[in-house]
C-alpha positions in Angstrom: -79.3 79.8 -44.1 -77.0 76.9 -43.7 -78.7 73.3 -44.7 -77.4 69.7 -45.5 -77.1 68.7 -48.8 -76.7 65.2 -50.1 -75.2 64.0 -53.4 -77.2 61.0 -54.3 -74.8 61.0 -58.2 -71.8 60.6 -56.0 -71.5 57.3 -54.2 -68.4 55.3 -52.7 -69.4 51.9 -53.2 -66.4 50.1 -50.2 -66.3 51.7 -47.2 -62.8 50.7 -46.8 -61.7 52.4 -49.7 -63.8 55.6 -48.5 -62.1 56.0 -45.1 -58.5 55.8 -47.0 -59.5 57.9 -49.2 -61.2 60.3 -46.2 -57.4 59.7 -44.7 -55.5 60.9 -47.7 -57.4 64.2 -47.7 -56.7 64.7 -44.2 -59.4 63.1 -42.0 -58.0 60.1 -40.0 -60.5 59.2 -37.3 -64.1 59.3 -38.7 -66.7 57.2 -36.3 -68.2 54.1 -38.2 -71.8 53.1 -37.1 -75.4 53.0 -38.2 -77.6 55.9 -38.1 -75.7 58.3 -36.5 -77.0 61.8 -35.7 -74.7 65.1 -37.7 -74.9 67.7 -35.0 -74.9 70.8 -37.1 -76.1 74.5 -37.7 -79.3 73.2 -39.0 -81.2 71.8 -36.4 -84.7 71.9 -38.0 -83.9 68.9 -40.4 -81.8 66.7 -38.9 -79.8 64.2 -40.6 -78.1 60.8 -39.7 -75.0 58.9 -41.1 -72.8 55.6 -41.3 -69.5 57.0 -41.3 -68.9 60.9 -39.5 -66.2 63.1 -39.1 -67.2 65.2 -36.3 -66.4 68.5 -36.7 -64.7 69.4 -33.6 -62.0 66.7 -34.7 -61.0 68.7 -37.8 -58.6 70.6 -37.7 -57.4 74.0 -39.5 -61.1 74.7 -40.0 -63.7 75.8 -38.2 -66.7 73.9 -39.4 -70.6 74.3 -38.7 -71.4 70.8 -38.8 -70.5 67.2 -39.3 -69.4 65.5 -42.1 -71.2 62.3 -42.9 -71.7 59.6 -45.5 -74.7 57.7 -45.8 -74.9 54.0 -47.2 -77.2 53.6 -49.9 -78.0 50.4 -52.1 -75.3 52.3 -54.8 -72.8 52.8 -52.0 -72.2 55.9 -49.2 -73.3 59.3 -50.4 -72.1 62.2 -48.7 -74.1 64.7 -46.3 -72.3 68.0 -46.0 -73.6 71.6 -44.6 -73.8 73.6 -48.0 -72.0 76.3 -46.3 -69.2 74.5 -45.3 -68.5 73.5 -48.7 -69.1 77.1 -49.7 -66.7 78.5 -47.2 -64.2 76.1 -45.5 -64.4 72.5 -47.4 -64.6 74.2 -51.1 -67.2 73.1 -54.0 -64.9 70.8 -55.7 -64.8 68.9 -51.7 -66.5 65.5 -53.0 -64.6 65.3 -56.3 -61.3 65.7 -54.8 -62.4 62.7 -52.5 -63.8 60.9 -55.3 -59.9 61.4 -57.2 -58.5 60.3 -53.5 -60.8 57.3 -53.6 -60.2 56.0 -57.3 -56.5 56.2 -56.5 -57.0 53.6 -53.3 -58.8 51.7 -55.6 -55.9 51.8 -58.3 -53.8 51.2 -55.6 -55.5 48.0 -54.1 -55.7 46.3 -57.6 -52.4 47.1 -58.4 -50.8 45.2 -55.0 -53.2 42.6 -55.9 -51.7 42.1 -59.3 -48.1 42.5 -57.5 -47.7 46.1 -59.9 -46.8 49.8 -59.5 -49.5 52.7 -60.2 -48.6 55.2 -62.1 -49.7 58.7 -62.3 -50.3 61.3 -65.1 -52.2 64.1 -65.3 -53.2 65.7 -68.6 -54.3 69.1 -68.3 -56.9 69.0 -65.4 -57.1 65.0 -66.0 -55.2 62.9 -64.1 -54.9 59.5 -65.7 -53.7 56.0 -63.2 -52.5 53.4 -64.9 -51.4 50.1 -63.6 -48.1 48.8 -64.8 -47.2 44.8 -64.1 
């Protein structure tokens, strides 16, 4: 049975850098609000969220609900149908967004200090470093 899950040890502290980072991995045109309602498979336990990507505005997958992020006092954690990230998102969905979002971050600090990022991954690491 399909059910939202929520990973409380996996925040996005700045919304700003979420939704670039939501961008990079394909998903433009989230909605931004308070307390907005996921419509989904489940509909015993339902579940609101601060940012959404609907998921009839995905494309190239057919998913059976919304993707949302709460906001939290550590920052927006995300609420995703278990299946989904089973079957058409993958398991490794919110660390692939988290690697999307440090990178924005790296990215904004390095224009800030007027430098270049630069990229190197080691093994399955992939190390940013800041050059100025």
């Amino acid at each position: 049975m399909s059910k939202y899950m929520t990973f409380d040890s996996q925040s996005f502290p700045n919304r700003e850098l979420l939704l670039e980072a939501l961008a990079e991995c394909g998903f433009a045109s989230p909605t931004v609000g308070t307390d907005i309602p996921l419509e989904g498979w489940d509909k015993h336990d339902p579940q609101t969220a601060d940012v959404v990507i609907r998921r009839r505005e995905v494309r190239g997958r057919s998913l059976l609900g919304d993707i949302g992020f709460r906001k939290t006092s550590k920052g927006y954690i995300a609420v995703i149908d278990d299946m989904d990230l089973n079957y058409h998102l993958g398991r490794d969905f919110v660390v692939r967004l988290q690697n999307s979002y440090h990178e924005a971050a790296a990215r904004k600090v390095a224009k800030k200090l007027g430098g270049t990022l630069i990229k190197e991954r080691i093994g399955k690491t992939l190390k940013i470093r800041i050059k100025y």
